[in-house]
PyMOL Python script that loads the backbone (N, CA, C, O; Angstrom):
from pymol import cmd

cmd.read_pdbstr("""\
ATOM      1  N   UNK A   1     -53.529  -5.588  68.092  1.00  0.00           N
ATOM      2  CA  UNK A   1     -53.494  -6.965  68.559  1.00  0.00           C
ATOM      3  C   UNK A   1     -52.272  -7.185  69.434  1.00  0.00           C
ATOM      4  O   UNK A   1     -51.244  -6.550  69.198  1.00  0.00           O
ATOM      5  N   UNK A   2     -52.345  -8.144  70.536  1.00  0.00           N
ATOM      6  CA  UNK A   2     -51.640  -8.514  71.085  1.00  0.00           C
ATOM      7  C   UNK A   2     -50.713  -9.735  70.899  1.00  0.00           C
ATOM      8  O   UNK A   2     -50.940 -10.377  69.873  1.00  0.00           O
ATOM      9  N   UNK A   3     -49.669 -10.203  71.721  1.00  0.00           N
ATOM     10  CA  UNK A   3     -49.185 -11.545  71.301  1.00  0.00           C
ATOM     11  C   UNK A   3     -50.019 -12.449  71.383  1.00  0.00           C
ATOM     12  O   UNK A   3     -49.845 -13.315  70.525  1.00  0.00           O
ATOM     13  N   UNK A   4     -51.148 -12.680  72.284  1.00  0.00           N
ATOM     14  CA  UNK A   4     -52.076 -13.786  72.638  1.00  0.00           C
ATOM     15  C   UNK A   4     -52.940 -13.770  70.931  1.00  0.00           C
ATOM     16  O   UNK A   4     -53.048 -14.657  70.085  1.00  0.00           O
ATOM     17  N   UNK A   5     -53.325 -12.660  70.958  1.00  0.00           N
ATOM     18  CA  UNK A   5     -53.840 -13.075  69.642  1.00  0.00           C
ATOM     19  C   UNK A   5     -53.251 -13.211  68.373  1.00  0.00           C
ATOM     20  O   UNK A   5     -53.908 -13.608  67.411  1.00  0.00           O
ATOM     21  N   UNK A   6     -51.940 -12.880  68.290  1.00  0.00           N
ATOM     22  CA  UNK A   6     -51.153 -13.067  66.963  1.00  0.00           C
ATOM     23  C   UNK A   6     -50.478 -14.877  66.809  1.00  0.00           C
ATOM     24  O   UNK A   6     -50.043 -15.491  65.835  1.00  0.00           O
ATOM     25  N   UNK A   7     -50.651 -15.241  68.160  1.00  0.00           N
ATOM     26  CA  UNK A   7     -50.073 -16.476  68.710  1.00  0.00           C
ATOM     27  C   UNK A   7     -51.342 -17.192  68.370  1.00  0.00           C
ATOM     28  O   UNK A   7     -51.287 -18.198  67.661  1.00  0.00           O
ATOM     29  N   UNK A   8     -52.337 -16.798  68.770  1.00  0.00           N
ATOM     30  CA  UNK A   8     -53.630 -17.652  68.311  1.00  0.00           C
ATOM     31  C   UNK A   8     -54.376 -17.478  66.936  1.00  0.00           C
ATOM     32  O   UNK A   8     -55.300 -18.210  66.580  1.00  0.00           O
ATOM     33  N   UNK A   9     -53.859 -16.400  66.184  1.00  0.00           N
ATOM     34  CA  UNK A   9     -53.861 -16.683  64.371  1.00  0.00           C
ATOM     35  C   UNK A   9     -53.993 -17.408  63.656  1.00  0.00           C
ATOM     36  O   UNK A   9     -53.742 -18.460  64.244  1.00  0.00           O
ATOM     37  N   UNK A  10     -54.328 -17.698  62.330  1.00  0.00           N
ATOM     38  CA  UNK A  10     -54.077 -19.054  61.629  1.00  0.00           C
ATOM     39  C   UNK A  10     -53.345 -18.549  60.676  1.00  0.00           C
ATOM     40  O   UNK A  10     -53.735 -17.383  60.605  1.00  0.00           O
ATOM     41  N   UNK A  11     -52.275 -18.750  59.662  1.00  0.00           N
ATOM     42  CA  UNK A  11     -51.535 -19.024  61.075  1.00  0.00           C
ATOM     43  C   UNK A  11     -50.917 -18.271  61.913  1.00  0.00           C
ATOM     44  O   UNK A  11     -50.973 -17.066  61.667  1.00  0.00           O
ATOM     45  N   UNK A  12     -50.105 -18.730  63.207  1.00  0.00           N
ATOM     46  CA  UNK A  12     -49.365 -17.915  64.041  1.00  0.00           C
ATOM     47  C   UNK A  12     -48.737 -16.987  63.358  1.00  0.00           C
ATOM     48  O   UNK A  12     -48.134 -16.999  62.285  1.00  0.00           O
ATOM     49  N   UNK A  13     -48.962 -16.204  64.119  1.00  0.00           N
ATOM     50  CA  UNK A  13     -47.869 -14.615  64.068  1.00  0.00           C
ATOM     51  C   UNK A  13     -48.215 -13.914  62.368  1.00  0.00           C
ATOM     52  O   UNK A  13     -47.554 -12.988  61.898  1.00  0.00           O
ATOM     53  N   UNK A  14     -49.219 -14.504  61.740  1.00  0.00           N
ATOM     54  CA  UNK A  14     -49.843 -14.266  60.537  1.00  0.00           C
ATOM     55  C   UNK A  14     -49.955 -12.369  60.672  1.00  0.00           C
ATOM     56  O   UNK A  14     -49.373 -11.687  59.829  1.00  0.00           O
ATOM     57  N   UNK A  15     -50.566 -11.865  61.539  1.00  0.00           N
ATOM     58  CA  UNK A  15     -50.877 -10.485  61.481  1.00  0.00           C
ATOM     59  C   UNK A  15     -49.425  -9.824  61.834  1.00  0.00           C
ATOM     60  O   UNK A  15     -48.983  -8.999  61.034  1.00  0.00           O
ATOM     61  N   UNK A  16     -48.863 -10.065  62.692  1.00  0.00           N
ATOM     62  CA  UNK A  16     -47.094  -9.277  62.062  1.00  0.00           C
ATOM     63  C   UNK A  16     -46.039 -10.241  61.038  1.00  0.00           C
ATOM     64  O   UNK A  16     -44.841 -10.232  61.321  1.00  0.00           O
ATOM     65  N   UNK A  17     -46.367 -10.807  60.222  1.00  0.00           N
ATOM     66  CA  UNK A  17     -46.151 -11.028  59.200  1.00  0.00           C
ATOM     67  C   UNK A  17     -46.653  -9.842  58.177  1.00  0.00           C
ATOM     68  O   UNK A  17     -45.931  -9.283  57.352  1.00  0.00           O
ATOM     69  N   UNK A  18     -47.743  -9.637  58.359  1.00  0.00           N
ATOM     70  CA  UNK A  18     -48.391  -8.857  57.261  1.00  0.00           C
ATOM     71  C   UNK A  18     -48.267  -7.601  57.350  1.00  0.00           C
ATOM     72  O   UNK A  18     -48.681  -6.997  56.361  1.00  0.00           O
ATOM     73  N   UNK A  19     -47.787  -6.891  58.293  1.00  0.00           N
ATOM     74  CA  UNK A  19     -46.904  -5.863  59.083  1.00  0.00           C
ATOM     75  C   UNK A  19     -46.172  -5.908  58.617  1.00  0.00           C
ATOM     76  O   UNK A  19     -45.817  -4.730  58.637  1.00  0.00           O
ATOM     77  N   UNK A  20     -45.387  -6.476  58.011  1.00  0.00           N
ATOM     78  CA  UNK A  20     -43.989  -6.510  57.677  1.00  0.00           C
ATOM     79  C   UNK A  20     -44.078  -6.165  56.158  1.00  0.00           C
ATOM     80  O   UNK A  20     -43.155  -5.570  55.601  1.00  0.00           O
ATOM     81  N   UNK A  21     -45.238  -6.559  55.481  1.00  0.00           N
ATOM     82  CA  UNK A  21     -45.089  -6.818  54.096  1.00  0.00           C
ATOM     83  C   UNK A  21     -45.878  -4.783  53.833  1.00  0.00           C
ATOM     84  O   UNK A  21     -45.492  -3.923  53.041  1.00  0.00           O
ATOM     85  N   UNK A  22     -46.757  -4.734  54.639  1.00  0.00           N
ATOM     86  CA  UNK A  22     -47.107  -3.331  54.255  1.00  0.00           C
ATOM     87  C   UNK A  22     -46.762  -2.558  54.483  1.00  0.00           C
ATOM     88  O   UNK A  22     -47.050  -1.550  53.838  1.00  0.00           O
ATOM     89  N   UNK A  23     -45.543  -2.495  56.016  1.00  0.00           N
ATOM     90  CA  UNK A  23     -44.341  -1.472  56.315  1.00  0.00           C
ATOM     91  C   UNK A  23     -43.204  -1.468  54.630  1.00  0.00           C
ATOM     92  O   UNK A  23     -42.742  -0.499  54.027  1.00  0.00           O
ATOM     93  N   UNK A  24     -43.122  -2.484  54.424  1.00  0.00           N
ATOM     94  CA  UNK A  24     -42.510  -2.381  53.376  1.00  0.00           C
ATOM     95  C   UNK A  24     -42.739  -1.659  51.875  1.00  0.00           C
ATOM     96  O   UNK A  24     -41.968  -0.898  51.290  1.00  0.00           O
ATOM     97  N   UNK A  25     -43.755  -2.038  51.543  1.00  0.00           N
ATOM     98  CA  UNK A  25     -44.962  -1.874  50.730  1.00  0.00           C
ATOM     99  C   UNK A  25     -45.286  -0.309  50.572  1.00  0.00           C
ATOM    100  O   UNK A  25     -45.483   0.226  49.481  1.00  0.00           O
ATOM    101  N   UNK A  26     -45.312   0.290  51.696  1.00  0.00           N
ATOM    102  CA  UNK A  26     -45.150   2.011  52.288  1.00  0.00           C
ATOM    103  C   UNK A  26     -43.984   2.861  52.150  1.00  0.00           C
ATOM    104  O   UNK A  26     -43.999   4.088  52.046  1.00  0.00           O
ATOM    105  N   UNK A  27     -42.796   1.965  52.160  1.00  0.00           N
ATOM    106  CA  UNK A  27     -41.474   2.618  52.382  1.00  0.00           C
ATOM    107  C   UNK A  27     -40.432   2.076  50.965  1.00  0.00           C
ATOM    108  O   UNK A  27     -39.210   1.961  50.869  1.00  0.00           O
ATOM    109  N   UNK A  28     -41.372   1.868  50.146  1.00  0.00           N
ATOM    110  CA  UNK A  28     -40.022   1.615  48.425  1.00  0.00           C
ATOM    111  C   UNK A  28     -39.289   0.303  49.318  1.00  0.00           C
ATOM    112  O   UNK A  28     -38.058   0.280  49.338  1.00  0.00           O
ATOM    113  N   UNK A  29     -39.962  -0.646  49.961  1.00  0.00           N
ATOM    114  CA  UNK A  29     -38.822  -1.704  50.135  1.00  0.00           C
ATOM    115  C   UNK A  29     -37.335  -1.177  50.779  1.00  0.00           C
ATOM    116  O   UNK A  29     -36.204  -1.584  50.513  1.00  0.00           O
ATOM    117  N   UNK A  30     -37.711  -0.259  51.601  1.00  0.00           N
ATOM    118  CA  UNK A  30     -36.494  -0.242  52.270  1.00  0.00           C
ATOM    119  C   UNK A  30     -36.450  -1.204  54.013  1.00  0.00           C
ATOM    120  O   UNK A  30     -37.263  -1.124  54.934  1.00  0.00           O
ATOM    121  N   UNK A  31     -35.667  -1.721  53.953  1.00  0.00           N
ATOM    122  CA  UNK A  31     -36.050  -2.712  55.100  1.00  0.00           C
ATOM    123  C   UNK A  31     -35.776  -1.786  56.693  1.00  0.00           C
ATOM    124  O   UNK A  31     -36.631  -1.684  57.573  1.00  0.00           O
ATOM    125  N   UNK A  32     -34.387  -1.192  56.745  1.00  0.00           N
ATOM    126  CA  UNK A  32     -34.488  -0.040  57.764  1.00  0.00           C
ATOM    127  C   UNK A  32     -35.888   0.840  58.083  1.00  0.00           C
ATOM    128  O   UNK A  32     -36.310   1.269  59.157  1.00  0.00           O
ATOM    129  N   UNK A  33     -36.262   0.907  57.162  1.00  0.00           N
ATOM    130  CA  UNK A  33     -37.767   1.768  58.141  1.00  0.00           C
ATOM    131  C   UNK A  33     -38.171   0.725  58.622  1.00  0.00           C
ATOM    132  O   UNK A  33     -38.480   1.056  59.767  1.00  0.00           O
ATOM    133  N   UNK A  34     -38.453  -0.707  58.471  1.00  0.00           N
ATOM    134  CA  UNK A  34     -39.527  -2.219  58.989  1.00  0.00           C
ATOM    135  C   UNK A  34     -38.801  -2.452  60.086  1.00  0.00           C
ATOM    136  O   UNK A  34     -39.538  -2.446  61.072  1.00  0.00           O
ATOM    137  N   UNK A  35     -37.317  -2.719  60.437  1.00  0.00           N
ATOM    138  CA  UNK A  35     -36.732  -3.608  61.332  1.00  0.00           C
ATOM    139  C   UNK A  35     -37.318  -3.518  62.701  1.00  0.00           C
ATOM    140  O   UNK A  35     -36.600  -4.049  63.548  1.00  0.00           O
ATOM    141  N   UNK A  36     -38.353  -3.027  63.125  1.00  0.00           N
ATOM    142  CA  UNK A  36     -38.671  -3.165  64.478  1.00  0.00           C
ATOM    143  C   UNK A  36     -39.885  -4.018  64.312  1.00  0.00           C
ATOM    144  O   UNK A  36     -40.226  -4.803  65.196  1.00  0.00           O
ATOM    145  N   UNK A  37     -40.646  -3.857  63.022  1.00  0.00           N
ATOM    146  CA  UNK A  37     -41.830  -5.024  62.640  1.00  0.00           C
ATOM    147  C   UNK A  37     -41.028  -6.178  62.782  1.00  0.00           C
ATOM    148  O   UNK A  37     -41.251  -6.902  63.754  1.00  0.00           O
ATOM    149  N   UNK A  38     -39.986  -6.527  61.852  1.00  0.00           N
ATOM    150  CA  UNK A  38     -39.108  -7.559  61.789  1.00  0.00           C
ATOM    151  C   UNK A  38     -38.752  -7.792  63.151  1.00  0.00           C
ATOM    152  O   UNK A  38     -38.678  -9.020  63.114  1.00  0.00           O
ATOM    153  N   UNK A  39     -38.489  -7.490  64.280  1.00  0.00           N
ATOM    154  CA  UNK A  39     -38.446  -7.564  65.599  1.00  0.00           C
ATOM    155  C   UNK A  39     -39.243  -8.324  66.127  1.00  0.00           C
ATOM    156  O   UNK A  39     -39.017  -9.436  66.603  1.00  0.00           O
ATOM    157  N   UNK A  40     -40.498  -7.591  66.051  1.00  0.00           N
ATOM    158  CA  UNK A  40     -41.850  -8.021  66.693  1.00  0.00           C
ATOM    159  C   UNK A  40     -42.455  -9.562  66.275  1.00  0.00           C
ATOM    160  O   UNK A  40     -43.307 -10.235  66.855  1.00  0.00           O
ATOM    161  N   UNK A  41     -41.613  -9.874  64.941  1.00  0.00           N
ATOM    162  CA  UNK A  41     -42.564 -10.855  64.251  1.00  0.00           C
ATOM    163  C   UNK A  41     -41.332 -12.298  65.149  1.00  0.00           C
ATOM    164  O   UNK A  41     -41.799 -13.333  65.624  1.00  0.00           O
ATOM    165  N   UNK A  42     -40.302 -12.063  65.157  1.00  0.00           N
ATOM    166  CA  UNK A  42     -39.107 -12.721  65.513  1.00  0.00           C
ATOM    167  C   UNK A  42     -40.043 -12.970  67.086  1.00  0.00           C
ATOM    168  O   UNK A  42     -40.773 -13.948  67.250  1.00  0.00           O
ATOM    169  N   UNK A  43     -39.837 -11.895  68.124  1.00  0.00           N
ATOM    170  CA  UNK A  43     -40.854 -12.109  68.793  1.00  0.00           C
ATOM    171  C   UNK A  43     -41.968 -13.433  69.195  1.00  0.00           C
ATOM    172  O   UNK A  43     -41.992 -14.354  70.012  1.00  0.00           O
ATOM    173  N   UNK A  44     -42.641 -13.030  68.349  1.00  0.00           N
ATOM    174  CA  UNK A  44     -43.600 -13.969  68.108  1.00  0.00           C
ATOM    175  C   UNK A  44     -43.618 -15.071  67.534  1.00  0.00           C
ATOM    176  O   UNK A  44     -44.657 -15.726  67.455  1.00  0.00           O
ATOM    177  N   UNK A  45     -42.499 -15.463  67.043  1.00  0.00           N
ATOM    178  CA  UNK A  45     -42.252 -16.973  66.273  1.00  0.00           C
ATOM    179  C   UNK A  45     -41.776 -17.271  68.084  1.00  0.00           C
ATOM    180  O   UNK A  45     -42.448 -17.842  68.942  1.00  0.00           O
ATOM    181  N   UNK A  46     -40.517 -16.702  68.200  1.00  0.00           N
ATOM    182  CA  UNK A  46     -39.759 -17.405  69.581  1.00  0.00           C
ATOM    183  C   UNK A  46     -40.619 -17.430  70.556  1.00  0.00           C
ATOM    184  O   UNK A  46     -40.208 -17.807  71.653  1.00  0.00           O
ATOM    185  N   UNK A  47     -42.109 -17.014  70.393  1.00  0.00           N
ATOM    186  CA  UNK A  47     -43.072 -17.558  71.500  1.00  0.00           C
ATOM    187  C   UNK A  47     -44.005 -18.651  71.444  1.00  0.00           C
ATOM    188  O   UNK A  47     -44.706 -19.248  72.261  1.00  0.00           O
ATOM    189  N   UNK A  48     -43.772 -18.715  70.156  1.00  0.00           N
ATOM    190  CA  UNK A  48     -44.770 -19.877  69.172  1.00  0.00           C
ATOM    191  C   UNK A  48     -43.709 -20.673  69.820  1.00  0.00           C
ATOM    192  O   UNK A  48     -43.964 -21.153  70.924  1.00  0.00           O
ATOM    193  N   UNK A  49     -42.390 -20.907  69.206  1.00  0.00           N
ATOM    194  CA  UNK A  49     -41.646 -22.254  69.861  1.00  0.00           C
ATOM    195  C   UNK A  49     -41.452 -22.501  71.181  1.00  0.00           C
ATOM    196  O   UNK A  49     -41.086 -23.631  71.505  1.00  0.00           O
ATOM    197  N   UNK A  50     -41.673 -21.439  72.233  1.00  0.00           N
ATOM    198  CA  UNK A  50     -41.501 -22.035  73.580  1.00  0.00           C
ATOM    199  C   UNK A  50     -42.891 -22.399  73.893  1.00  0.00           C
ATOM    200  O   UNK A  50     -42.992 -22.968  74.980  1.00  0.00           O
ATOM    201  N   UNK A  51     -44.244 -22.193  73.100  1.00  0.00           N
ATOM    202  CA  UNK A  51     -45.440 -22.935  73.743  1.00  0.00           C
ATOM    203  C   UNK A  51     -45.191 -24.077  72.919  1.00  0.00           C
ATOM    204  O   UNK A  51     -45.092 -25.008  73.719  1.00  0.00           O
ATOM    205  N   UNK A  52     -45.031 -24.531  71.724  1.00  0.00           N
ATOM    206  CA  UNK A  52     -45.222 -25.300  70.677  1.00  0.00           C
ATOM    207  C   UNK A  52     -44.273 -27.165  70.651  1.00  0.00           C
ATOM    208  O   UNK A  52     -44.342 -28.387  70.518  1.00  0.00           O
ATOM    209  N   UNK A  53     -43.447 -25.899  70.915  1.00  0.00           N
ATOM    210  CA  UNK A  53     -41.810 -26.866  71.093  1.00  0.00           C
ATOM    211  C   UNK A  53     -41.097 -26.493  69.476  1.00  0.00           C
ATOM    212  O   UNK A  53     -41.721 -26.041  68.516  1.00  0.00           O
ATOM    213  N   UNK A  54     -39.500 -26.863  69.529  1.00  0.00           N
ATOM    214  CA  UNK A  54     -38.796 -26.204  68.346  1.00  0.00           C
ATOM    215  C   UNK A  54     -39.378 -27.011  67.026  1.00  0.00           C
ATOM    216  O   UNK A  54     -38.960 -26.581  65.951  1.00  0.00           O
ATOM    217  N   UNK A  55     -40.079 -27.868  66.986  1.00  0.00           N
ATOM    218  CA  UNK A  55     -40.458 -29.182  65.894  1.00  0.00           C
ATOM    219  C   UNK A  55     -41.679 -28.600  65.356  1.00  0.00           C
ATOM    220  O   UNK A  55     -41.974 -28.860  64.189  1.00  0.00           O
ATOM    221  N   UNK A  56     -42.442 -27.832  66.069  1.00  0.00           N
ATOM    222  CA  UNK A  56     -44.332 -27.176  65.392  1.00  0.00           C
ATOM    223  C   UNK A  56     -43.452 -25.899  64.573  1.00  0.00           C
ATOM    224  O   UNK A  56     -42.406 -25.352  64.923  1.00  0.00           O
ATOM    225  N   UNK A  57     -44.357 -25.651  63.285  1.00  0.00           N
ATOM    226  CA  UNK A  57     -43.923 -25.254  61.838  1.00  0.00           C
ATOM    227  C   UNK A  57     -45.523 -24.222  62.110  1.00  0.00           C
ATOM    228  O   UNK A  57     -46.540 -24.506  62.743  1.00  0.00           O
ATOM    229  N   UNK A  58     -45.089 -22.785  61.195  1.00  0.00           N
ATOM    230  CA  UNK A  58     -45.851 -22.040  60.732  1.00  0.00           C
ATOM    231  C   UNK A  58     -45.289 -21.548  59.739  1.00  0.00           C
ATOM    232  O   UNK A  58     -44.071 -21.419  59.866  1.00  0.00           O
ATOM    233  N   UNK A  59     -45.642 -21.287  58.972  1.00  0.00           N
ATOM    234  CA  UNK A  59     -45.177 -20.673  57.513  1.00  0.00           C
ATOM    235  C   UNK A  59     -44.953 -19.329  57.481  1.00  0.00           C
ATOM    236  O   UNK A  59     -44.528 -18.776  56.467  1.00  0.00           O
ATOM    237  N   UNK A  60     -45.211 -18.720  58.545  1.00  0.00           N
ATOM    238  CA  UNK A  60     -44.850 -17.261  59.299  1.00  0.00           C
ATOM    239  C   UNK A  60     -43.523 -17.203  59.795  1.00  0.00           C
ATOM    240  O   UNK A  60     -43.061 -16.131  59.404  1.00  0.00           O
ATOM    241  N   UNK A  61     -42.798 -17.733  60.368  1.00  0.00           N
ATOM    242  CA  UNK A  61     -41.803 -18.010  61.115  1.00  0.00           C
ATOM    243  C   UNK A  61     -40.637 -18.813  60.643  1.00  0.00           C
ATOM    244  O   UNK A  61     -40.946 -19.863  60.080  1.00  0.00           O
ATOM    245  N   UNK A  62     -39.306 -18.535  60.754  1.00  0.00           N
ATOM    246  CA  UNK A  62     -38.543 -19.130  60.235  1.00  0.00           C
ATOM    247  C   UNK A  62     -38.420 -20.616  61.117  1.00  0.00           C
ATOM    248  O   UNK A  62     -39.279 -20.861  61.964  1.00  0.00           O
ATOM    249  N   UNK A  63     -37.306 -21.577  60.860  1.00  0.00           N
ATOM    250  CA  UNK A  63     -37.528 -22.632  61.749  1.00  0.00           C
ATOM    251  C   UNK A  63     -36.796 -22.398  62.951  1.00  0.00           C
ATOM    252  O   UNK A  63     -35.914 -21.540  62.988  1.00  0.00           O
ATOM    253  N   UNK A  64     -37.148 -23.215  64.101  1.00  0.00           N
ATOM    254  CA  UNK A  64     -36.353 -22.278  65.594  1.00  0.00           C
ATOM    255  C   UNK A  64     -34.835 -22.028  65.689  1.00  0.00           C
ATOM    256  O   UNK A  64     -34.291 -21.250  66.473  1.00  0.00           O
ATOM    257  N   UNK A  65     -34.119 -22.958  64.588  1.00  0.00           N
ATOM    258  CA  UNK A  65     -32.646 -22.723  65.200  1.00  0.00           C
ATOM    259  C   UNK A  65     -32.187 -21.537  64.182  1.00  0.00           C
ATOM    260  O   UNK A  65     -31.325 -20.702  64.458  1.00  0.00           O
ATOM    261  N   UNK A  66     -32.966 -21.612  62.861  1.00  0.00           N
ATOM    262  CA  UNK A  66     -32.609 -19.791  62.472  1.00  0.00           C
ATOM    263  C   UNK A  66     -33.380 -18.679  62.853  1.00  0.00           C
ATOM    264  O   UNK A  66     -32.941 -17.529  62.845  1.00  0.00           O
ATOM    265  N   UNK A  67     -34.668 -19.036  63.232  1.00  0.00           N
ATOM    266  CA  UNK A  67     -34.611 -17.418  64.549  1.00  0.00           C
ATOM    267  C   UNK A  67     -34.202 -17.481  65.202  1.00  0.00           C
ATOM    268  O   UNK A  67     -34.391 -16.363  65.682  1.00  0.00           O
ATOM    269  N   UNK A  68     -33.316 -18.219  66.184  1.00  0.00           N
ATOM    270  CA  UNK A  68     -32.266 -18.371  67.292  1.00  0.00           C
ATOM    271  C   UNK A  68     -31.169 -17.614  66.675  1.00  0.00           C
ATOM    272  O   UNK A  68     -30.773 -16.738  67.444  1.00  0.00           O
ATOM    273  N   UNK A  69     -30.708 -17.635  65.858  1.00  0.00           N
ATOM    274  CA  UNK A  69     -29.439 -17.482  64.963  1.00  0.00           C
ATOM    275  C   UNK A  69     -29.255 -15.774  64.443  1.00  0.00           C
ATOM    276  O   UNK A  69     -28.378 -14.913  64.504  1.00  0.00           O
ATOM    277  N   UNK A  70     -30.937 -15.927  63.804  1.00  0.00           N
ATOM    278  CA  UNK A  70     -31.212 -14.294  62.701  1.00  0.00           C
ATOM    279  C   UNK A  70     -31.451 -13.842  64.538  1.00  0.00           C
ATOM    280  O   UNK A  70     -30.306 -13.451  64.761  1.00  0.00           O
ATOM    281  N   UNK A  71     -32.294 -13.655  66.055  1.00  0.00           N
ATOM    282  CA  UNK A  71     -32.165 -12.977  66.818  1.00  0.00           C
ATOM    283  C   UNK A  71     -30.633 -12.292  67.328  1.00  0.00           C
ATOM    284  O   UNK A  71     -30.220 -11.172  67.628  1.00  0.00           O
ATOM    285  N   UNK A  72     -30.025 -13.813  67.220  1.00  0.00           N
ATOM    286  CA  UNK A  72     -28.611 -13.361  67.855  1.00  0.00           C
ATOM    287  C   UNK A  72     -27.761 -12.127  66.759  1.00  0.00           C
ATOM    288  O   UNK A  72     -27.199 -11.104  67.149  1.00  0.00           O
ATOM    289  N   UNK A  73     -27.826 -12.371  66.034  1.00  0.00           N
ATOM    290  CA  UNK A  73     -27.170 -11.408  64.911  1.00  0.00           C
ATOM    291  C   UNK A  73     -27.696  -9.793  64.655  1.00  0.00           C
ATOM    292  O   UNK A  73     -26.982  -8.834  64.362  1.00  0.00           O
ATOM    293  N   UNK A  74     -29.279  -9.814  64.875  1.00  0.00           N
ATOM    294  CA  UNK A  74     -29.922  -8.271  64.992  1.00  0.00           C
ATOM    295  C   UNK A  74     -29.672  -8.114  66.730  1.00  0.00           C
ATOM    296  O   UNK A  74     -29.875  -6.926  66.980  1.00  0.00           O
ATOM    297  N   UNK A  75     -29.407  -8.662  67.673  1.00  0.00           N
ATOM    298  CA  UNK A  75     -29.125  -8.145  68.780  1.00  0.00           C
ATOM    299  C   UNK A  75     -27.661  -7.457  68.483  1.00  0.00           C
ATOM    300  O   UNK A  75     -27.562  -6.235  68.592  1.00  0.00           O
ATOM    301  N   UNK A  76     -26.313  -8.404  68.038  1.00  0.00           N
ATOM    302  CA  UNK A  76     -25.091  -7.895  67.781  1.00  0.00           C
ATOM    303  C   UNK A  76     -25.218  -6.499  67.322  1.00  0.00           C
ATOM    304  O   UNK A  76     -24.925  -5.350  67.653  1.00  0.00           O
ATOM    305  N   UNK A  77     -25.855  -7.235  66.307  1.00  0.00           N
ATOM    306  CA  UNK A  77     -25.863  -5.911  65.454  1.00  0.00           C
ATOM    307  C   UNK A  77     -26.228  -4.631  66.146  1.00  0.00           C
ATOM    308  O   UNK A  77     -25.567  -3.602  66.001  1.00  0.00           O
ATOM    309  N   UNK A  78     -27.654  -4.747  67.154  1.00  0.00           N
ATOM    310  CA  UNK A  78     -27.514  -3.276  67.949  1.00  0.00           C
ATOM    311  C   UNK A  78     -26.865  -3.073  69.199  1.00  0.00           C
ATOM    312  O   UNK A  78     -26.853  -2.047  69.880  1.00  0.00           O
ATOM    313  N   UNK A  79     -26.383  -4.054  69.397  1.00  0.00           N
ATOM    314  CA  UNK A  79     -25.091  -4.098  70.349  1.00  0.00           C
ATOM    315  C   UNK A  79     -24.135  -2.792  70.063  1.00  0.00           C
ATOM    316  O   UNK A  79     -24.151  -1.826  70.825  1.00  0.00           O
ATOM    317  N   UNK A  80     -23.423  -2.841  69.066  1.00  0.00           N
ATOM    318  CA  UNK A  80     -22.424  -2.265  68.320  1.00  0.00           C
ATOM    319  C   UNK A  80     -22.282  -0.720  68.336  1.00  0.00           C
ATOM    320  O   UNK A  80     -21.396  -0.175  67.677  1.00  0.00           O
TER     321      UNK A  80
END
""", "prot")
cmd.dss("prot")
cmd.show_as("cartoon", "prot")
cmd.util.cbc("prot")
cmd.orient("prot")
């Protein structure tokens, strides 16, 4: 699937959400093997809020000013 269709989900970004839970699910809960799912899903929330606006809610997605926040911090982080 693509973003168009993970964006058009019910809800949004629902299918890398669930990516996330069976990368995990596969790997003893280690979150280092997931972090690029965790990427992708970040992704896709911050596309949900630039069609949506920062105020539209999915239960997939954190709210926009902490994926603004959790992006800036995994960028640092591979900054480093």
């Amino acid at each position: 699937m693509g973003m168009k269709e993970d964006l058009g989900s019910d809800p949004p970004c629902h299918p890398r959400a669930c990516a996330i839970q069976d990368c995990l699910g596969k790997n003893g809960y280690n979150e280092a093997k997931c972090s690029h799912l965790v990427d992708a899903l970040y992704k896709c929330c911050d596309a949900f809020y630039q069609k949506h606006g920062d105020y539209a809610t999915s239960v997939c997605c954190p709210k926009a000013s902490l994926l603004r926040l959790k992006m800036k911090q995994r960028q640092e982080q591979q900054d480093k």
